[in-house]
N, C-alpha and C positions, 0 to 999 in steps of 0.2 A: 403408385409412384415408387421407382426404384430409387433408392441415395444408397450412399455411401460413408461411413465413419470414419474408413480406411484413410492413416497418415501416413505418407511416404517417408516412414523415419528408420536410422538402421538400430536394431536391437541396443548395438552398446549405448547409444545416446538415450533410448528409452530407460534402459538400466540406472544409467547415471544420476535420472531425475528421480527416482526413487529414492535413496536416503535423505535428499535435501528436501523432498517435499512431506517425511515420514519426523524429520526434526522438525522443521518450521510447525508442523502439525502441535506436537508435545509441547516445542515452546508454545506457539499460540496458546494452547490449553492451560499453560502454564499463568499465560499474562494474564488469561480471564480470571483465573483465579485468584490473582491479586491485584483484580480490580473489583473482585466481588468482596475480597477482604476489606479495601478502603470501604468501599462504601457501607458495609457489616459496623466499621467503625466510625463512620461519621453519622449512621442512623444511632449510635447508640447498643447495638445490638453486640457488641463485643467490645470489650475493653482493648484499643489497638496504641500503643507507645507512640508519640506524634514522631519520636526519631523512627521509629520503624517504621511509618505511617510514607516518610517521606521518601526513606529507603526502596519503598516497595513504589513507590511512584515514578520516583529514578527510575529504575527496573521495566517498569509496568511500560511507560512512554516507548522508551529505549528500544526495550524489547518485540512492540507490536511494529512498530518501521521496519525495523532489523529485521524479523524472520519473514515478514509476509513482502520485502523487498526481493528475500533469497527465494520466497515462493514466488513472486512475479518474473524473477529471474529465471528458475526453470520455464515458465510457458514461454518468455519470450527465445530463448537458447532451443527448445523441443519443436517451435513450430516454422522458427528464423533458420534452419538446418536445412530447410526443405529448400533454400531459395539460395543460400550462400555457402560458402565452405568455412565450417568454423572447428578448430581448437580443442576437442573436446577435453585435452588436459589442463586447460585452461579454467574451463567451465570446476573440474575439480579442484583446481589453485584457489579459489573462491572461497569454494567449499571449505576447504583446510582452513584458510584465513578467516572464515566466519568463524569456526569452531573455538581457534584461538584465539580471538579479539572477544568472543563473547566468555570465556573460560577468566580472563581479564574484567571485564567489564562486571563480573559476579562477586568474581571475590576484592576488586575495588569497593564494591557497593556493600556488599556484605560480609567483609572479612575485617575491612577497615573505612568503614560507615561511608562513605563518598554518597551523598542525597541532594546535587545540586542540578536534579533534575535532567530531561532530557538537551536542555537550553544551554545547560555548563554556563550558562552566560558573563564573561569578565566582569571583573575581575572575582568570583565567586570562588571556582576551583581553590583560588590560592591563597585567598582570605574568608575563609569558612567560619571567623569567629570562636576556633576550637572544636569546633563540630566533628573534623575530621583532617588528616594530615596530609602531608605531602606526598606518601604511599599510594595512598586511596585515588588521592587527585591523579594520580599519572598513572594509576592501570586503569581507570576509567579511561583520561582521556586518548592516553594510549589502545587501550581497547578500540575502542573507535576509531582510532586511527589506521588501525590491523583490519576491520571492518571495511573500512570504504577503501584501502589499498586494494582488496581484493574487489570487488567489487569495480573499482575505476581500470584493471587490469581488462576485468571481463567484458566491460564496456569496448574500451580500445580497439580489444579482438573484434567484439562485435562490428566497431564501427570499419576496421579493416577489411574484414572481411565483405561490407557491403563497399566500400570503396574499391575493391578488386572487382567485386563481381559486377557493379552497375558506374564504376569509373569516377562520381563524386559522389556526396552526400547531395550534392543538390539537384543530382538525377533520382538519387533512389527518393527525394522530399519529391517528386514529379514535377521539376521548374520546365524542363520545354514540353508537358501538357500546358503548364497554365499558362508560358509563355505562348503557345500559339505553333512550338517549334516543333513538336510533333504530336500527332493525330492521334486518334485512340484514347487507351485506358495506361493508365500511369501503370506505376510496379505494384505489384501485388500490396491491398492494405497492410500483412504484417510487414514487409520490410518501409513502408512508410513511417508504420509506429515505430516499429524499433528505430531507423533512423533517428527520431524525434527523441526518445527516450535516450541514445547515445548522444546526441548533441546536449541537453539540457543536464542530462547526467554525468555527464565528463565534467562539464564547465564548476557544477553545482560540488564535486566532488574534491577538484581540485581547492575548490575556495574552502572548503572543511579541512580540506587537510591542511591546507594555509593560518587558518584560525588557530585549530588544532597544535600545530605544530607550534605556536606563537602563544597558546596558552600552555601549554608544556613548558616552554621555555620560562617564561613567570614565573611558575611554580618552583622552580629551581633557583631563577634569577629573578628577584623582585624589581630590581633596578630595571630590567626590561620590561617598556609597562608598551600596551595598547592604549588605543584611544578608543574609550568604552562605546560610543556612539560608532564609530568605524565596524567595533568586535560585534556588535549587534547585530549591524546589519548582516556582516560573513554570518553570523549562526543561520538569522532566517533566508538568506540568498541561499545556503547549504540546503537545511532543515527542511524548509517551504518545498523548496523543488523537486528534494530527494522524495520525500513524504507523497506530494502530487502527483511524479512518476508512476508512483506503485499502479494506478486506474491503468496508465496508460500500456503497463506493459500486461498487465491480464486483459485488456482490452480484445488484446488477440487471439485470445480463446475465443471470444464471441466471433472476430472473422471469420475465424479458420472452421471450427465446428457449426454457427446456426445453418450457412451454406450446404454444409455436408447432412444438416437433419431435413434441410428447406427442398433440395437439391436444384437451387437458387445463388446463382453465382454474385460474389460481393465484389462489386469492381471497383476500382479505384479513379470514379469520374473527376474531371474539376474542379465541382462543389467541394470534391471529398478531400482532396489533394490542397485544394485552398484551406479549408480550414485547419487540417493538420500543420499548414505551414505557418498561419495565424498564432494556432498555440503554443506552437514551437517558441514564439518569440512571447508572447503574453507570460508563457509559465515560467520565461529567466524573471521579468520586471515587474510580476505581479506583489512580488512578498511581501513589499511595505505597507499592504494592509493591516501588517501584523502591527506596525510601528506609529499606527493613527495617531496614539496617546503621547510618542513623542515630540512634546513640542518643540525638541530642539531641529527635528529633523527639516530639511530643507519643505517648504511649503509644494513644488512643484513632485516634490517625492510622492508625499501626502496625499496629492492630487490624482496624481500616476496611480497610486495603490489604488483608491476609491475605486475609479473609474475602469481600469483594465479588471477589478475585479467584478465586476457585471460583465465584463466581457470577455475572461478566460477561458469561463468553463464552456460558455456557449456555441462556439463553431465547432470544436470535435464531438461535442454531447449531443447536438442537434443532430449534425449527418449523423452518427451512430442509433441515438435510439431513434430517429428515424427510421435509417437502414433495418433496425431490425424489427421495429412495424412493419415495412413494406414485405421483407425476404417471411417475415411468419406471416401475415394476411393472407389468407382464400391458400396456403401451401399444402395444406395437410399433414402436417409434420406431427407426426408420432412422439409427443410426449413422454419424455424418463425424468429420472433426479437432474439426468445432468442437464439438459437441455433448459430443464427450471430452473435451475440455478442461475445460468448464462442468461436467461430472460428478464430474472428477478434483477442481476445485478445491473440490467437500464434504469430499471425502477428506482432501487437502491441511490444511484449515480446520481440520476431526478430530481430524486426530492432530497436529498444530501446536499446539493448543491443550493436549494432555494435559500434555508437558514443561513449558508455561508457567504448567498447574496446582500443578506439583511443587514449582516453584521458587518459588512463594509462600509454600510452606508455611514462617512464621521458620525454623525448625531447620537445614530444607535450606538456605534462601535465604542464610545466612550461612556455608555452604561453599560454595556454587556461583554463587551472583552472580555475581560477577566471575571464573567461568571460560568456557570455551568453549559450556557448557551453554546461554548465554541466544543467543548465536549460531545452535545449534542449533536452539531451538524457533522463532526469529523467522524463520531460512530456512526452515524447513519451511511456517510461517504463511505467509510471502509468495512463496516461489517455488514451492512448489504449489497454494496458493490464491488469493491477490493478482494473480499475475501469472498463472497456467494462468487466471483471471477473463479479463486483458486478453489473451492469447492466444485463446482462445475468441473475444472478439470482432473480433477482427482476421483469425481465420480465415474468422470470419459475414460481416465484410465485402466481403472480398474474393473471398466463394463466390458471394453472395446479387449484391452491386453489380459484381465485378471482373471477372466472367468464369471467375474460378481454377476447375477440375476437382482434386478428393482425388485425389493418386497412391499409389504405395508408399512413398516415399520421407518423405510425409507422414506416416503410420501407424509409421514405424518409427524419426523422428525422435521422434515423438510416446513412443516405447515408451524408446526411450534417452532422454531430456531424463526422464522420469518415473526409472527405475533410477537415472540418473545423480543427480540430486537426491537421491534417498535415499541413494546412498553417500556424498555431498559432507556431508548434514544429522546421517549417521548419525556419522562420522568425528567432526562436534563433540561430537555429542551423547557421546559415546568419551570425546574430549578433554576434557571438561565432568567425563565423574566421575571421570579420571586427575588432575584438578585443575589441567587446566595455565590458565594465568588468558590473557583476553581484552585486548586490546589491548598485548599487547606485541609489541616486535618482535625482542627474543631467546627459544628458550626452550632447557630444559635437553634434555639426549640424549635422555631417555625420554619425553620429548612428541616428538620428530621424527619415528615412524615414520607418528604419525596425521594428522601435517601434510602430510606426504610423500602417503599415501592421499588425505589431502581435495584436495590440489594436483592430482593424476590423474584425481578423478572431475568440480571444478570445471574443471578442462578441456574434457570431454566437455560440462558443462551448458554453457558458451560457444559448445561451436560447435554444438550442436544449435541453442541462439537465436536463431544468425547466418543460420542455414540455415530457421528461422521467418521472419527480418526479411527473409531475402533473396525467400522467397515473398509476403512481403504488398508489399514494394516494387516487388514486378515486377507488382503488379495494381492498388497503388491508386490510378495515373493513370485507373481507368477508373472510380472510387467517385461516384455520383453523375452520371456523364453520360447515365443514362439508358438505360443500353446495357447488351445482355448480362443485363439483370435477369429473375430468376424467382423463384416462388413454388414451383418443386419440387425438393424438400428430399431426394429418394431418394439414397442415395449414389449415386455415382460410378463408375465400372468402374476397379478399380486397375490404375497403368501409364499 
């Protein structure tokens, strides 16, 4: 079987994507670290200041959205090139704004204690009880707000530039496949995702900086208040959507690459097209699952949340890891890191999603919310499918552009970062139905021994990452110069 790896992309845009996936990288590295901190201190195993405890939580939350958004943001901008005309100075306007909003958001958090979480939730910023001032509050929330300005910039471009080339968004969603109104196979799967991701991410973005902007203002003007029920719901209408994005725009490393290893073309049928178009509108109205426990919220909210969350995740997850059952069965396809990764993260997506289905259910969701349980399922979501997404393609990159040859050391990082995650996700998911609640940073005796475990296996997931980062940074000076490039995708001789 002959394939192909080859990506129709031009050098500068491959270039591009290298420093932002070589930060996200360091930070990532950075947030595990101080999640292996917290949890070091809530086993007991180090003496951790509960102000710093929560500082670093701030931070921790903040930070894993933030950079592995900027890393879902290159695959979707590297692979979305090939189909549309985009911006590339745009794609670095981003870049810049992340650098500055997060430059902001650090020294808010740790220059002048700002610990109100990823949630910021009103009125909290502005009435911190002395915790922290009105400095701290407004380069946080400012921070953030430099963040998703750039960020809803890049969207824009994006969604312009599909709107040029395929005439609306609801050509490039494929409405006259499923209308009936023309024959065939829709637009290529990534400009379907990306559509999706610009639609829900614009909307989601502009209501953050709306928030945002309106909690800034408190902070200066008390007299201007929100109505705290209102401010809630903007964070997780934001928060929810931006966070849930992230799957969908590494998504498209799986199209674009299992294809290319399968040499099994992923089309864009009906089924596929309908469900994409399904989530589209599930992922704006799903988030008040988050809001179960408030009893003030309207009862048909409460309803809406339960209910669409059993059925969010399932029309793009089904055709997908379906599709990539079908395109790998009886293929032959020559196994690397990358290709595992891209396979693991169906896996990852899978069973990440089952715990997220649990805890919708009200019954459950009012004993476990606010334990370790939500912890659990969302590390499972993102750290073996979000990020084994961006892993995958940093592997590709740096296989296909870098030079890099698969060793042992790759394959067996590969096998401990997979175990290790699942003890680190299982340990919450533990802690979750022992009850011990989420965000604190004392707990009692009988939650220490699973904190104690999850600190041991969150270990291991760190420096397995470090020892991914340390491989893609030792290649990606060669990404795009032209050199070392092939289209033969056979593994490697391990060693």
């Amino acid at each position: 079987m002959t394939t192909t790896l080859h990506v129709a992309i031009d050098s500068k845009t491959k270039k591009a994507v290298v420093f932002p996936l070589v930060f996200s990288g360091v930070i990532l590295l950075l947030m595990m670290i101080f999640g292996v901190v917290m949890l070091l201190g809530q086993g007991k195993l180090i003496e951790l200041n509960p102000n710093m405890f929560y500082k670093i939580m701030t931070i921790h939350g903040t930070g894993m959205i933030g950079v592995s958004a900027l890393a879902g943001s290159c695959i979707i901008w590297y692979f979305l090139k090939q189909y549309v005309p985009l911006n590339t100075a745009v794609f670095r306007l981003n870049v810049y704004l992340f650098l500055v909003g997060v430059a902001m958001v650090l020294v808010g958090i740790f220059a002048y204690d700002f610990a109100g979480a990823w949630t910021f939730l009103y009125p909290l910023p502005a009435q911190s009880g002395g915790m922290w001032g009105k400095t701290g509050a407004a380069l946080y929330l400012g921070g953030m707000l430099v963040i998703g300005t750039g960020f809803l910039i890049l969207l824009l471009e994006a969604a312009r530039a599909i709107i040029k080339q395929y005439g609306s968004l609801a050509t490039s969603l494929g409405w006259p496949q499923i209308l009936g109104k023309e024959k065939g196979f829709g637009p290529p799967p990534t400009v379907v995702a990306s559509t999706m991701v610009c639609i829900v991410d614009i909307i989601a973005l502009i209501t953050g900086a709306a928030l945002l902007s309106m909690s800034l203002i408190n902070v200066f003007v008390p007299s201007f208040t929100i109505d705290p029920l209102l401010a809630k719901n903007l964070t997780y209408a934001f928060g929810h959507v931006f966070a849930n994005s992230i799957i969908y725009m590494g998504v498209i490393v799986v199209y674009e690459l299992l294809p290319r290893y399968t040499g099994r073309p992923w089309k864009s049928n009906k089924i596929f097209l309908i469900a994409w178009n399904m989530s589209t509108l599930f992922t704006l109205i799903v988030y008040p699952h988050h809001l179960l426990m408030d009893f003030v919220m309207p009862k048909w909210m409460i309803v809406m949340g339960q209910v669409l969350s059993y059925m969010n995740g399932l029309p793009v997850l089904v055709v997908t890891a379906f599709g990539a059952l079908m395109i790998v069965y009886r293929s032959g396809i020559k196994w690397d890191v990358a290709s595992s990764f891209l396979y693991l993260s169906m896996f990852g997506w899978v069973i990440g999603v089952v715990p997220a289905i649990i805890d919708a259910t009200i019954v459950i969701n009012h004993v476990m919310h606010n334990t370790k349980w939500v912890p659990g399922h969302f590390h499972i979501y993102m750290g073996l499918g979000a990020c084994a997404m961006i892993l995958g393609f940093m592997y590709y990159l740096t296989r296909l552009e870098g030079g890099r040859i698969d060793n042992k050391l790759d394959y067996l990082t590969l096998w401990l970062y997979i175990l290790a995650f699942l003890g680190l996700t299982g340990s919450f998911l533990f802690s979750g139905k022992s009850s011990a609640p989420r965000r604190w940073a004392e707990h009692l005796p009988e939650w220490i021994p699973a904190d104690m475990v999850a600190a041991f296996f969150g270990t291991f997931v760190t420096i397995t990452f470090l020892l991914f980062l340390v491989r893609f940074i030792s290649y990606s000076s060669n990404i795009g110069s032209k050199i070392n490039q092939s289209d033969d995708i056979r593994p490697s001789t391990h060693g």
